[in-house]
N, C-alpha and C positions, 0 to 999 in steps of 0.2 A: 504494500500500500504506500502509495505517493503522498506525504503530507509535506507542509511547510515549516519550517523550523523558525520560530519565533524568540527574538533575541530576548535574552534576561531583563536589559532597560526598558521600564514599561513607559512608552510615550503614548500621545494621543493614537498614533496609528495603531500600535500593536494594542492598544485597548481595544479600540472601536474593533480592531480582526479576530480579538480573543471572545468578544461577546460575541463576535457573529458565529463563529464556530461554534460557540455552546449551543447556538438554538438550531445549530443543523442537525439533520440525522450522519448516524456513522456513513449508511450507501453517499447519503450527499457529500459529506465532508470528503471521502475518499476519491468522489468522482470529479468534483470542482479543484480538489490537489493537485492534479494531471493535464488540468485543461490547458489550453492555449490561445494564442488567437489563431491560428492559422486553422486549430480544429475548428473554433467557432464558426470560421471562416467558411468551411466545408461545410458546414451543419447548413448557414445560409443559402450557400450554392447549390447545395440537396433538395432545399425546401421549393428554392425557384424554381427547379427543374419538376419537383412534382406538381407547384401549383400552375405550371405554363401545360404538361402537360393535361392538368383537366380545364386549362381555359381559366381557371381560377387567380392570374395574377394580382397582389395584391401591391399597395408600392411600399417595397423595403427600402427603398431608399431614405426612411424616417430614422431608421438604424443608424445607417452608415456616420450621420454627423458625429452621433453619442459616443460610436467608436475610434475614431478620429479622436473625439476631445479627450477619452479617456487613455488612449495610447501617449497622448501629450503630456499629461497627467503624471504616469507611470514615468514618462522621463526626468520629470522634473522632482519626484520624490525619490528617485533613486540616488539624490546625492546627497540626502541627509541619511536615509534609511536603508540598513543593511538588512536587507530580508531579501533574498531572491524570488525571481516570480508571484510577486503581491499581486499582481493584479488575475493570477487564476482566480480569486474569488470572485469577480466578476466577469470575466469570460464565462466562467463556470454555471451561474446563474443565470446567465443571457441565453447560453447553449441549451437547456436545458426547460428556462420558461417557453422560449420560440418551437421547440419541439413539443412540448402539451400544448402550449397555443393554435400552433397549425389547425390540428384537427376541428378546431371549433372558431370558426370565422368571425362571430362576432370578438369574442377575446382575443384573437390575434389582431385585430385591427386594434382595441383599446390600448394595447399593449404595446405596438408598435409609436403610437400616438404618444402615447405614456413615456418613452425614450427619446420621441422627436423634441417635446416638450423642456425634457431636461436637458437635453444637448442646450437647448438655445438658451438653456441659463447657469451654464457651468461658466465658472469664469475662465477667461483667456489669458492661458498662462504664457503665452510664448512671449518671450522677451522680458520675462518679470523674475525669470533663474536667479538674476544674483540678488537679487529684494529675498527672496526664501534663503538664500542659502546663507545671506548675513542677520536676518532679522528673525528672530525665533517668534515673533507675536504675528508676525506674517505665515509662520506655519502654522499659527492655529489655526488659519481660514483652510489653510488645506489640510486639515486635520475633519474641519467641519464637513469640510465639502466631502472627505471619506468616509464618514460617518455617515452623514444623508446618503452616501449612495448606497451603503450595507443596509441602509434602517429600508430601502426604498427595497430592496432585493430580497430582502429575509420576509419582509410584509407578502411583498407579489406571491413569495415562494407558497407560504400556506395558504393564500389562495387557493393557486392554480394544483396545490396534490388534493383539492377536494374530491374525491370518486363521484359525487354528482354533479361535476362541473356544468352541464346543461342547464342543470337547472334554477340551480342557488347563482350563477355567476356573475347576473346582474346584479342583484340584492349584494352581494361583497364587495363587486368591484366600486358601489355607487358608496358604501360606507367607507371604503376604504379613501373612497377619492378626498376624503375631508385632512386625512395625514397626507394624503401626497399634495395638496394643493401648503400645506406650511410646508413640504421639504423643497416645492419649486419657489414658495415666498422665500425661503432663507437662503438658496440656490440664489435667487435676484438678488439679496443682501451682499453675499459673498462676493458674486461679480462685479459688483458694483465697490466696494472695500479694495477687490486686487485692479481694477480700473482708475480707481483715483486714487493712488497710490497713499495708502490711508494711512496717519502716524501711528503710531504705537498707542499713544493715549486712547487714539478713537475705536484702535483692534480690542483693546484692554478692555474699555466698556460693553463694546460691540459682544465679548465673549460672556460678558455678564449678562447682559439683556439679553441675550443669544436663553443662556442655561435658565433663565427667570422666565420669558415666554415659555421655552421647551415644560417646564415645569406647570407652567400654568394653563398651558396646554395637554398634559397628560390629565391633570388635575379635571379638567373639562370634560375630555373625556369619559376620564372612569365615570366622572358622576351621569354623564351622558346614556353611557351602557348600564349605568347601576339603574338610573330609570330606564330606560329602554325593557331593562331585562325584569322589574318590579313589573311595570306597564304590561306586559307579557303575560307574564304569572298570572297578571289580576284577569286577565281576559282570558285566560286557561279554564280560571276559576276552578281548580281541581280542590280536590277536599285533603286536609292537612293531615299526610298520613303520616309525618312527622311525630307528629302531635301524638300519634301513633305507635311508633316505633319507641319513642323515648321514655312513653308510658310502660312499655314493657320492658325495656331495660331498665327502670327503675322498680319493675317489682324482681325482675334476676338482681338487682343489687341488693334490695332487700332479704331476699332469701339467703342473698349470700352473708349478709350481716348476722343473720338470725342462725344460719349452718355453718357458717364458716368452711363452706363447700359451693363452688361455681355448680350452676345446673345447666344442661341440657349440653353442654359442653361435648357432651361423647358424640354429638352427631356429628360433629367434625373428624369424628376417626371414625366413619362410614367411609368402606373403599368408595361407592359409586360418587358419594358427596364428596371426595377428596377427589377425587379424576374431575369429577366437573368444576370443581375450584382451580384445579391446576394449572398452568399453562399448555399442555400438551392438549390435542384432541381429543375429548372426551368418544364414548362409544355411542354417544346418543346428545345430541344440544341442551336433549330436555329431559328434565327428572322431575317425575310425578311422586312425593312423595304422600302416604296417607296411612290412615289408623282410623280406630272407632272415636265414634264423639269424644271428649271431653281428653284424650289423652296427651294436652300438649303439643298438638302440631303449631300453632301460633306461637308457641315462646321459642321453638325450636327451630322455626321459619326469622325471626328477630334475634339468637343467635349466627345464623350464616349470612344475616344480612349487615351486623358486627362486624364479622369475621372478613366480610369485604371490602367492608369500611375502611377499618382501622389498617387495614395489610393495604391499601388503597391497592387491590389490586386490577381492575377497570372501575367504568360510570356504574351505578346501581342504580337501579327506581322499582319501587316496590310497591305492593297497594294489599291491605289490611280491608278484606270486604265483610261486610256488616249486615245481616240480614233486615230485609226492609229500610232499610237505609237509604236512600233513594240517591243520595251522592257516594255508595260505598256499592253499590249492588247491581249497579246495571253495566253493559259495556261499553258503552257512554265515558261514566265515571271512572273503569279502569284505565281504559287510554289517556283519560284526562290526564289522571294520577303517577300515570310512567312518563308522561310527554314532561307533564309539568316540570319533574326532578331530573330529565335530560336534560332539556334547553340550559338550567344554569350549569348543568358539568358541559355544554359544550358550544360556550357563547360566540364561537367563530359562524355559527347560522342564525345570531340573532338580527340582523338585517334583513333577513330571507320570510324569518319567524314576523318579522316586523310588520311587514309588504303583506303575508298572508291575513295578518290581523287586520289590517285598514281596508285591504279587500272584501273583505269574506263580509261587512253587513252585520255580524251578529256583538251583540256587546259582550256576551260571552260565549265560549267556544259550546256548541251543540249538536254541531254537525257529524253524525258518526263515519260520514264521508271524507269531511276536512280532515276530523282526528287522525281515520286513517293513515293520510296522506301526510301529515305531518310527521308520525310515530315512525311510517315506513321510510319516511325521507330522512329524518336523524339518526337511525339506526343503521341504512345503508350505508350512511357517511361516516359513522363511525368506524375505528379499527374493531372496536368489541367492546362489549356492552352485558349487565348481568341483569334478567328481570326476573322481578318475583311477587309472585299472586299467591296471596292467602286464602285458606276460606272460599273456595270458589264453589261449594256446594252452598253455598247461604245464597248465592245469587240463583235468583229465579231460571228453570229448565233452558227457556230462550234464550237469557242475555248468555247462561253458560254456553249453550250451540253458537251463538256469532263470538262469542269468546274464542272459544277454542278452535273455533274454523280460521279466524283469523289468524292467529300466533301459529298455529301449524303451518299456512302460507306463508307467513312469515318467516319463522326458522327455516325451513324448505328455502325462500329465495336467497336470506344471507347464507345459509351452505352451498347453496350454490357457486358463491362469489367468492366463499372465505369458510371450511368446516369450521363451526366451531367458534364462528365470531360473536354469534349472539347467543347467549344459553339463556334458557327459561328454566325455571321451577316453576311447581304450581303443588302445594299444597291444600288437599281437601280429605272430606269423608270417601269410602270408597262407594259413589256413585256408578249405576251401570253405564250412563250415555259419558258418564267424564271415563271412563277406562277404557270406553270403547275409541274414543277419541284420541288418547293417547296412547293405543296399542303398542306405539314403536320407541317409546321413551322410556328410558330409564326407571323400572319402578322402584322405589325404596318404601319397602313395610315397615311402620313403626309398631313394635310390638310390645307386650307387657315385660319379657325380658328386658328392650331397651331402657324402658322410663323407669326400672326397680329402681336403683340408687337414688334416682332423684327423688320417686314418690316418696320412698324409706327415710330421707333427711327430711322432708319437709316433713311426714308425717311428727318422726322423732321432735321435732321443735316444739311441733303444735303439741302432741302431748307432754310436755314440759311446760306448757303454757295451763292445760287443763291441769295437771299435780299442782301447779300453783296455785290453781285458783280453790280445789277443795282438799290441799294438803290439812288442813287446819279440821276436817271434816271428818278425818280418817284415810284420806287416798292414800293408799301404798304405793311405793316402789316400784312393789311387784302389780298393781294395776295396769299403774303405768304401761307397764311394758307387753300388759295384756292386751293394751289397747293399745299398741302401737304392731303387733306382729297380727291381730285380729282384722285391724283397718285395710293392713296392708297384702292381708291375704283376700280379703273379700273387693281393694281397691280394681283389681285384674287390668293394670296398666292403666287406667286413668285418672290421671289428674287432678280432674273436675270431681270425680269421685271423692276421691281422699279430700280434698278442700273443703264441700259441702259438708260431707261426716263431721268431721273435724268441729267444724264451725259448729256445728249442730250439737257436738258434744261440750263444746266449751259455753254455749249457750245455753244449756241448760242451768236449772235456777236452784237443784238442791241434789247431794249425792243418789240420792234413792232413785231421781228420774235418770241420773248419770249411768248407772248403773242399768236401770229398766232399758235405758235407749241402746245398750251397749250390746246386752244380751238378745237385744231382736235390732240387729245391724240391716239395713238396705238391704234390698239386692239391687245393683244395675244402678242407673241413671235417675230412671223415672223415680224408682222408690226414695234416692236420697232427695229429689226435689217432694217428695211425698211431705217426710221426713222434716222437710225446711219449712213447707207451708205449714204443717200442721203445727209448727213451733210456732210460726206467725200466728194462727187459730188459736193455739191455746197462749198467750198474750193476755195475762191477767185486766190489761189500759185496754177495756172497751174502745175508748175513741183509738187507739194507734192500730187494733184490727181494723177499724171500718176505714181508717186513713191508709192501711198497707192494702186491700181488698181495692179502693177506688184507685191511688196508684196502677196499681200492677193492671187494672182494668183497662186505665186510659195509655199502658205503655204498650199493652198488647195491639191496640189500633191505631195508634198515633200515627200521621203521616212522617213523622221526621222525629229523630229523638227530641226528647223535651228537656229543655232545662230544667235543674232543681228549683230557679225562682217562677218558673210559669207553671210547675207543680202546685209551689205554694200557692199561687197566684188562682189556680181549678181550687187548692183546700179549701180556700176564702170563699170561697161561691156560696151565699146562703141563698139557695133557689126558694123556699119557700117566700125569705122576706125582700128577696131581690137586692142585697148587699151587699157589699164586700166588707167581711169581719176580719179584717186584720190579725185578731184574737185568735182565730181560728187554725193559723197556719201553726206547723209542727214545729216544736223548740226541740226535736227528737230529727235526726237529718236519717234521710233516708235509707245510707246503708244500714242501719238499726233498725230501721223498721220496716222494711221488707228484708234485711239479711244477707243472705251471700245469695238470692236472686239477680241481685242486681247489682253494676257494679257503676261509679260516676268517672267516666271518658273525659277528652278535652273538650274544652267550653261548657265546663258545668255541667254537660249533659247525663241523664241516666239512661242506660240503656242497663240490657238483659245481660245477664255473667256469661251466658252461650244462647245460639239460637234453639237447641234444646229445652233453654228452658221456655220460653215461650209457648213452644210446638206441647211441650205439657200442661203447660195451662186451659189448651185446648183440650188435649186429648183427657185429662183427668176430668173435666167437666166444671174445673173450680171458676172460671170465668168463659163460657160460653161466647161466642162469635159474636151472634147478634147481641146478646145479651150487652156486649161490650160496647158496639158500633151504636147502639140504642143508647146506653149512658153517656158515650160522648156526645151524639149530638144532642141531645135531650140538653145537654150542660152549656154549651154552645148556644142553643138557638133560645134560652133561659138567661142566658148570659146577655146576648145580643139585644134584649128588651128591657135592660138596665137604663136607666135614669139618664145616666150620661152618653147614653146615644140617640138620647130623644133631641128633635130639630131646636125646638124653646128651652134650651139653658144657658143662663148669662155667663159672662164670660169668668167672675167672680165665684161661682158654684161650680163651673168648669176646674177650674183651679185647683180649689179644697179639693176637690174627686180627685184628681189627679195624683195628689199626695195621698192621698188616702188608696191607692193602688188600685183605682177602677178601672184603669189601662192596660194593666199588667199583663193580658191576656184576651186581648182585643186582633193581636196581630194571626195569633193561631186559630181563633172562634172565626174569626171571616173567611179566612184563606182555606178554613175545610169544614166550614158545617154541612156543607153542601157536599161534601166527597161522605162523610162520616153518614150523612139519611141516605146516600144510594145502596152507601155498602150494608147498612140496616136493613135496608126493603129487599138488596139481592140475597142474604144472608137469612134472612127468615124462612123456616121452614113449619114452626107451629108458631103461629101466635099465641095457644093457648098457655103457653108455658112460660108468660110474662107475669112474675107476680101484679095480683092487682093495686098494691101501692104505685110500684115505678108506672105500671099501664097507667094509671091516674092523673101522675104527676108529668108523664110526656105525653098525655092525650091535652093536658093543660098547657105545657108548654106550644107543642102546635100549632095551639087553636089562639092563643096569645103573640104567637109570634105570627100569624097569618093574618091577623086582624091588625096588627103593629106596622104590617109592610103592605097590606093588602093591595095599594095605590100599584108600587112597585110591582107586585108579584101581577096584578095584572096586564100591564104595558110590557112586561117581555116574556110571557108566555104564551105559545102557540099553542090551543086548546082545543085542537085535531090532533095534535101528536096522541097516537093509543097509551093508554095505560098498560105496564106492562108490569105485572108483581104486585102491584098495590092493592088488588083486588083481594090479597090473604087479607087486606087491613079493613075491610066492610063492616064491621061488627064496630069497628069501636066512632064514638063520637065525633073522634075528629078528622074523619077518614075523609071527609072532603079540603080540609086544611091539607092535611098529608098532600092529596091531589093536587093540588093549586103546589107546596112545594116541589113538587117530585116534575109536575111540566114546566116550571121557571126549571131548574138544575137542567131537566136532558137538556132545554132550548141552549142553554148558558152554554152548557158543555157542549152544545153542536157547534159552537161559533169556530169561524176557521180564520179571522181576522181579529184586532188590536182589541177587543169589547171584551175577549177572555182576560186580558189580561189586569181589567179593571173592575172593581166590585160589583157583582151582579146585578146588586140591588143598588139605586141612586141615593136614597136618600141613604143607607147608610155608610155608603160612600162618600158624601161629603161630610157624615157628625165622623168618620175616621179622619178625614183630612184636616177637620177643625181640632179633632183630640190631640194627633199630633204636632200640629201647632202651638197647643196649650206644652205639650211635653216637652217641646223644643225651648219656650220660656222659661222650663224649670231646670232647664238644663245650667243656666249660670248659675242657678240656687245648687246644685249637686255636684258643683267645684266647688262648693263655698270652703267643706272639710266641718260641717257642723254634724251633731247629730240629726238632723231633720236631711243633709244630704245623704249620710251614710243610711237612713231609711230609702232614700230618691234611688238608690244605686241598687239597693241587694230586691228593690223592687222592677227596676229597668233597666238595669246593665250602664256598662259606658257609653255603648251606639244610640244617641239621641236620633241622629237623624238618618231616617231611612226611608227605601225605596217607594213609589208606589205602585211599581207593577208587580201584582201577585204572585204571576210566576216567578220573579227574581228570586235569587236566594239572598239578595241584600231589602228584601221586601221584612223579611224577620231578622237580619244578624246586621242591617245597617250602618252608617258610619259615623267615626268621632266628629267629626267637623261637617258643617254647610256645605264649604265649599270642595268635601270630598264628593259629595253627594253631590253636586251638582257638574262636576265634572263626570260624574255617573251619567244623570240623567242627558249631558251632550250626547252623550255615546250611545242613548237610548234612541234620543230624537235626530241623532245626524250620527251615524254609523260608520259613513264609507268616507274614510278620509285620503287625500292626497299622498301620496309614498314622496311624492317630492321634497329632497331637503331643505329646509329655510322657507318652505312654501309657506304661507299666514293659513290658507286653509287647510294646512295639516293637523292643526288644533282646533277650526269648527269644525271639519267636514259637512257632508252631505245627506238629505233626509235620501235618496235613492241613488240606487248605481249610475242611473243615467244621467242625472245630473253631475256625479264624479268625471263621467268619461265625456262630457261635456267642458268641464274645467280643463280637461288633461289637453281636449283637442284647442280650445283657444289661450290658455296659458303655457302648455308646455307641449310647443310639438316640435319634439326635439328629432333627432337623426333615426332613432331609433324606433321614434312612432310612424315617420313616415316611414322606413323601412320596412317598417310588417304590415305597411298599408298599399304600400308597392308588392309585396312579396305575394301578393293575391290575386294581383294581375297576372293572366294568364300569358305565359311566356310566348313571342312573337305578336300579341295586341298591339291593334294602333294604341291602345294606349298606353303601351310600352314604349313601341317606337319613338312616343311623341315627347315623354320624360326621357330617352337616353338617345338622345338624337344625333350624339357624335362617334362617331364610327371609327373603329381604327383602322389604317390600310393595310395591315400587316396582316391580322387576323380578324376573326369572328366578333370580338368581342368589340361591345357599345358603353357611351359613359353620357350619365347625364347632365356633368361640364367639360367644357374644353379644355381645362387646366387637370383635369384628372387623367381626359385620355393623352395628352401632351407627356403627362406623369410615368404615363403607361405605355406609351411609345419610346420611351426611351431603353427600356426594358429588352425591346430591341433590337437597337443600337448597338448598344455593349451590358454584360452583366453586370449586375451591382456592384462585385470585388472581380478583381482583377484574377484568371486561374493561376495565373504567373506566381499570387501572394498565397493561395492556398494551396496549390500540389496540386487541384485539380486538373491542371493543363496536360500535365506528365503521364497524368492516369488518362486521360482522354486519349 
C-alpha cells in the first residue's frame, strides 16, 4: 500500500492533510496515495471517449481550469513543504468523484460546475513565489486555500458513496450547497489578500475573522440541522419508545440492586443471538425469538437492545408494541417508530427527509405508503442497521400480516444487495400466522430452563421481603424457603407468574391468609390474575373496591391509555349530582389499588402489566365487554351535560369551574363518547343482563343528553340511514334517544372530509373552544408555584394549549407554549411548503399542492424545472426542435444556445488534455 509520509512539524498543511485522512476510508486512503495526474488524466480521457460514444458529450472543459490552478498550487508549496506528492489527495478525489459522477448526469454536470466555480476563485499564484516563501502570514492564505479544498472534497466524497444516489442526490447536493457557497466566499477572500498584496497586519486579522466566521458558521449550522432534525421527529410523530426502553432498564437495575445478580443476561450467550450480533453472516437476517405469555420476552428483547447500544455496534431502532394502543399496535406506528430513531443515527438524509416532509401534505406522517418508502430508502442506504419488534402478537391479526409481509421484502431486498446488512428480531407469543410467516428465520425458544436463574433470584428477594414483613408473626426461615422453591416450581418459566404470586403473597394482610394462599398456589396465568383480583375483592375500603372495579372497567375500553390525572379526573364524576367532587378522587395511587394488574408507563399513563391481563378480565367475566363500553359512555355523555358546557355561563363561573377541575376530562369524553355507544350497541348480545340500577341511570343519561343537544343531533343526522343493532334496545325508555344518537355517530363517522375532524356536535364544540380558553388564562396562574397552581397542574398537566383537531394526537397531549401550537396549526392549514432554501414561503406554505407547484413555477424555475419539463417532450418534436435549434456540424447532436454548442464543438477540434500528457497517445 502507497501512503504519504507526513513530516513530524505539524504546520497548517500537514494539519489540514492529517484531518482529511482520518475521515477517509482505508480503500480510499490507499487508493488517493497512488494517484497522479496523469492517471486522472486518463480517467478524463476515458470518460470523453465513453460519453462521445453514446452522443452524450458533456463540456469538461469546466475541469480543466481547477486543474491548471491547482498544479500551480502544488508548485508553489513545494518550496516551503517537504512532503512528496501532496497533491495525490486531490487528484485522488477528483478521479474518483468524476467516475461515480458519470453514470448519473444530472450530478456530473453539478459537479463539474462545482470545480469550474472554484477554479475562478482560487487565487493567482504565479508571480507571488517569493511573497510565500519570505512571509510566513502569507502562507497562511495558502494554508486556507488547502484546507477549503480538502473540506470541499471530503464533503463531495460522502455525498457521492451514497448507494441511493438517484434518488437523495438533489436533496444533498442542495444542503450541501450552503458550505460550498462560504468555501467559494473565502476562496474570493483569499484571492483577493494574494492580489493586493496584503501586509501582515491585515493576513493577521484576516486569519482571525477567517476562524470566528468559520466558527460561527459551524455554530449555524449545527443548530440549523439540530432543528431541521427536531422538525423531523415532530412530523414522524412516532411514539417515544425510549420512554420505553429506559423504563425497562430501570427495572433490570433494580433487580439488580435488590439480587445483586444482572438478569436476563444469559440471552447473550445464545449461539443463534450471538451469530446475529456478530459481524460475520448470520445463517438467517432474522431471528424470531418466542415463549409462552408472561415469561420475559420484553426485558430480554431490552437486554440485546443494550447490548447494541453500548458495544455501538450498528444504528438500532426498536419498537415496544402495546396492545390496543393505537400508537404502539398498528403498522403504521411501527414504521413510525424505527424510521423515527434512524433519521437521527443517520442525519446525512436529512435534507432528502426534509423535501419529503414539505411535500407529502400531511402535518404528520400517516401514510403507510410514505412510511414505507422512507424506512426502505434509509435502510438501503445504510451499510447495516439492527431492528427490533417486540410484542408483535399484541398487535391486531392485520396490522401483524402487513407487518410481517413487509420486513420479509425487506430483508429479502437488503440480502440481496448486502447478506446480512439488515437483521431483524421480532419477539412475540408463538402465534400460528407469525411462525408461518417467519418459516425461514432463525427461531430461538425461550424456555422455562432458560428464565430458572432469573425467576429463582427474583423470587429469593421477594420472599425476603415477605419474612420481613411477618417475621415478627412467626415466619420461619424455613417458610421462607418453602415459598420460595414452591413458587418456583409451580412458576414453569414465567415471569409474570412468579411477580403476580409474589405480590399476592406479600399482600396479604395477616399470617393465616399467608399461609391459606400458599397452600392453594395458582395454576397458570389466568389463576394468578384470579388470585390478584380476588385480593382486590376482598379489600376491606369498600370505596377502593368500587374505585379499582370502575378503573380496570374504563382501562379495558379506553381508546388510548389514560393518565392517572384523567382517572382521577372519571373518580370525580358525581353523575347522580352532576359535579365534580374533588373529595372524591383517591389519596391511594393506583398501583395499590388495583395491584400488580397494572402497571404506570411514560406520561403518567396506566396501562395493563400484560395484554393477558386484560384478555382475563374478559374471559373471567369480572368486567364484561358491553358491560364496560356501556359504563364509559354512560360517564361521558353524563359528563358532557355538566354545567360548564352549557352555552349561558359567564365568564367568572367559567373560571371557578375550571379550578375546581371540570375540565379535566372534557378532552377524552368528546373525542370518544361516540366510539364508546357504537362499541356498546355492536357489543350487546342480551340486554337483559344489565343490572336495572346502571339500565336506569344510562336510560337517564341518554334521554338527558339527547334533549341537551337535540338542536345539534338533529341538523346532522341523516334519518334514512337503517338502524342496525339498536333494535336489541326496544324495550327500554330511551331507545329513541339511543336512535337519534346512534344516526348522528354512523353520519359523523361517514364523513370522508375536514367535519370529522371537528366536534360532531356545534354547540359543544364551541363551550370546548370557550373552556379552553378559560384554561389557557389559568395557565399564568399555574407558573405562579403557589398551592392553588400545584392543584392547576396535577389536574391539567403542563400542555395548556392544545390542538383542535380530534384526530390529532396533540388534540389531548398539547403544547407548552401558544406559539408552539400555533406553528402547529400553520402546518394544519398550509401543509405543503416550498423545499427552496431562504424561500419566505418555506415557513407559511401552502393550503394545496397546487398552489405549491404554482409558486415553484413563477418563483423558482430554475435549470432543473425546466429540464424535467423539456424531458417530456417527445424526442425529434417540433417542439424540441424549436428549444435546441443549434445544430452541430460534426455530429447529431443539438443545443438550445449557441455558446453551449460552440462549447461543444470544440470537443472536436482537439480533446480536453493533450494524449501527449497522459500516455494515452502511446497506447492509441
Amino acid at each position: 500500500m502507497t501512503s504519504i509520509a507526513i513530516p513530524a512539524p505539524a504546520n497548517g498543511f500537514d494539519r489540514a492533510l492529517k484531518a482529511f485522512e482520518q475521515r477517509l476510508t482505508p480503500s480510499e486512503s490507499a487508493q488517493f496515495g497512488s494517484t497522479s495526474l496523469d492517471d486522472l488524466k486518463s480517467t478524463i480521457l476515458s470518460i470523453q471517449a465513453e460519453q462521445r460514444s453514446r452522443k452524450k458529450m458533456m463540456h469538461m472543459g469546466r475541469v480543466q481550469a481547477f486543474l491548471e490552478a491547482m498544479e500551480q498550487f502544488g508548485k508553489v508549496i513545494e518550496v516551503f513543504v517537504n512532503v512528496n506528492n501532496i497533491l495525490a489527495f486531490v487528484w485522488g478525489p477528483i478521479k474518483l468523484l468524476l467516475l461515480t459522477a458519470a453514470t448519473f448526469s444530472d450530478s456530473f454536470d453539478a459537479l463539474l460546475d462545482a470545480y469550474q466555480e472554484i477554479s475562478e476563485n482560487l487565487p493567482i499564484l504565479e508571480g507571488y513565489q517569493s511573497i510565500f516563501a519570505k512571509n510566513e502570514r502569507m502562507q497562511v492564505v495558502l494554508e486556507c486555500v488547502w484546507s477549503n479544498i480538502l473540506d470541499f472534497h471530503i464533503r463531495a466524497l460522502r455525498i457521492f458513496d451514497q448507494s441511493m444516489l438517484r434518488i437523495v442526490f438533489r436533496s444533498l447536493w442542495k444542503d450541501f450547497n450552503s458550505r460550498f457557497r462560504h468555501i467559494i466566499n473565502d476562496l474570493k477572500w483569499q484571492k483577493q489578500l494574494v492580489g493586493d498584496h496584503a501586509n501582515q497586519i491585515h493576513i493577521q486579522n484576516y486569519e482571525l475573522d477567517r476562524l470566528k466566521l468559520l466558527e460561527e458558521f459551524e455554530q449555524a449550522r449545527e443548530q440549523r440541522s439540530a432543528q431541521r432534525k427536531a422538525y423531523i421527529i415532530n412530523w414522524i410523530g412516532a411514539p417515544k419508545t425510549i420512554l420505553d426502553h429506559e423504563s425497562l432498564c430501570q427495572v433490570r437495575q433494580e433487580f439488580y440492586d435488590a439480587t445483586k445478580r444482572p438478569t436476563a443476561r444469559w440471552i447473550l450467550e445464545n449461539e443463534d443471538v450471538k451469530a446475529w450480533l456478530s459481524r460475520p453472516v448470520p445463517k438467517s437476517s432474522t431471528i424470531w425469538m418466542y415463549a409462552v405469555p408472561g415469561a420475559g420476552k420484553t426485558i430480554l428483547t431490552s437486554v440485546i437492545i443494550a447490548e447494541i447500544k453500548e458495544k455501538n455496534l450498528a444504528p438500532v431502532a426498536f419498537c415496544y408494541c402495546k396492545h390496543k394502543d393505537p400508537n404502539k399496535s398498528t403498522f403504521v406506528s411501527i414504521l413510525k417508530a424505527l424510521l423515527s430513531q434512524l433519521v437521527i443515527q443517520q442525519e446525512q438524509l436529512l435534507p432528502f427527509y426534509s423535501e419529503q416532509e414539505k411535500s407529502s401534505g400531511e402535518i404528520t406522517l400517516h401514510s403507510a405508503k410514505l412510511s414505507k418508502k422512507l424506512l426502505r430508502c434509509i435502510l438501503q442506504n445504510m451499510p447495516s442497521a439492527y431492528l427490533i419488534i417486540d410484542g408483535l402478537d399484541e398487535c391486531d391479526q392485520n396490522e401483524r400480516r402487513l407487518t410481517l409481509e413487509f420486513f420479509n421484502d425487506l430483508i429479502n431486498l437488503c440480502d440481496n444487495t448486502k447478506a446480512g446488512k439488515i437483521r431483524l428480531l421480532i419477539a412475540s407469543r408463538d402465534e400460528p400466522d407469525i411462525r408461518k410467516s417467519l418459516s425461514l428465520a432463525t427461531l430461538v425458544r425461550i424456555g422455562d430452563r432458560d428464565t430458572f436463574q432469573d425467576i429463582k433470584s427474583y423470587i429469593i428477594h421477594r420472599a425476603e421481603l415477605v419474612e420481613q414483613k411477618f417475621r415478627q408473626f412467626g415466619l420461619s426461615k424455613r417458610d421462607r424457603e418453602y415459598i420460595e422453591q414452591y413458587v418456583l416450581d409451580k412458576s414453569d418459566g414465567m415471569f409474570l407468574y412468579a411477580k403476580l404470586v409474589m405480590t399476592n403473597l406479600e399482600g396479604q394482610p395477616c399470617l393465616a391468609d399467608l399461609r391459606e394462599e400458599l397452600y392453594r398456589l395458582p395454576k397458570g396465568l389466568s389463576e394468578a390474575y384470579g388470585r390478584t383480583m380476588h385480593r382486590i375483592e376482598g379489600n376491606p375500603r369498600a370505596n377502593e373496591r368500587e374505585v379499582a372495579r370502575k378503573i380496570l372497567s374504563w382501562m379495558v375500553c379506553s381508546r388510548r391509555p389514560l393518565r392517572w390525572r384523567e382517572l382521577q379526573a372519571a373518580i370525580s364524576i358525581d353523575t347522580l349530582h352532576q359535579i365534580i367532587d374533588l373529595n372524591k378522587r383517591s389519596a391511594t395511587h393506583v398501583r395499590d389499588i388495583c395491584g400488580s394488574l397494572v402497571e404506570v408507563i411514560s406520561g403518567d399513563r396506566v396501562d395493563f402489566i400484560h395484554a393477558t391481563a386484560r384478555l382475563h378480565l374478559f374471559d373471567s367475566g369480572y368486567i364484561p365487554l358491553s358491560i364496560a363500553e356501556l359504563s364509559m359512555s354512560a360517564l361521558c355523555l353524563n359528563y358532557l351535560t355538566f354545567d360548564c358546557f352549557e352555552e349561558h355561563v359567564d365568564a367568572v363561573q367559567l373560571t371557578q369551574l375550571g379550578k375546581e377541575g371540570y375540565f379535566a376530562f372534557q378532552d377524552y369524553a368528546i373525542a370518544h363518547w361516540a366510539d364508546h355507544l357504537l362499541a356498546w350497541i355492536h357489543s350487546l348480545s342480551d340486554p337483559a343482563k344489565i343490572k336495572p340500577d346502571v339500565e336506569k341511570e344510562a336510560s337517564d343519561t341518554f334521554l338527558v343528553f339527547g334533549d341537551r343537544f337535540s338542536a345539534d343531533l338533529r341538523a346532522s343526522s341523516i334519518n334514512e340511514q337503517p338502524i342496525l343493532g339498536c333494535d336489541k334496545l326496544q324495550h327500554l325508555t330511551c331507545f329513541p334517544a339511543i336512535v337519534d344518537l346512534w344516526r348522528h355517530t354512523k353520519s359523523y363517522k361517514g364523513l370522508q372530509d375536514d367535519r370529522q375532524d371537528k366536534v360532531s356536535l356545534l354547540s359543544l364544540g364551541k363551550a370546548l373552544e370557550r373552556n379552553r380558553s378559560v384554561l389557557e388564562d389559568l395557565e399564568r396562574l399555574a407558573a405562579s408555584g403557589t398551592s392553588e397552581a400545584d392543584l392547576l397542574r396535577s389536574l391539567y398537566g403542563e400542555n395548556w394549549f392544545k390542538c383542535s383537531r380530534i384526530s390529532c394526537f396533540y388534540f389531548h397531549e398539547g403544547f407548552q407554549s401558544r406559539s408552539s401550537r400555533q406553528a402547529h396549526y400553520d402546518r394544519h392549514d398550509r401543509p405543503f411548503r416550498c423545499e427552496e432554501e431562504d424561500c419566505p414561503a418555506g415557513a407559511i406554505g401552502f393550503a394545496s399542492l397546487k398552489e405549491l407547484e404554482k409558486h415553484k413555477r413563477n418563483m423558482h424555475p430554475g435549470i432543473d424545472k425546466l429540464s424535467s419539463t423539456f424531458a417530456r417532450l417527445k424526442k425529434g418534436s417540433a417542439a424540441e426542435a424549436l428549444l435546441q435549434k443549434y445544430p452541430c456540424p460534426h455530429c447529431p447532436s443539438r443545443f438550445a444556445s449557441r455558446l453551449d454548442c460552440r462549447c461543444h464543438m470544440i470537443s472536436h477540434s482537439r480533446p480536453l488534455l493533450p494524449a501527449s500528457q497522459s500516455g494515452a497517445g502511446q497506447r492509441r
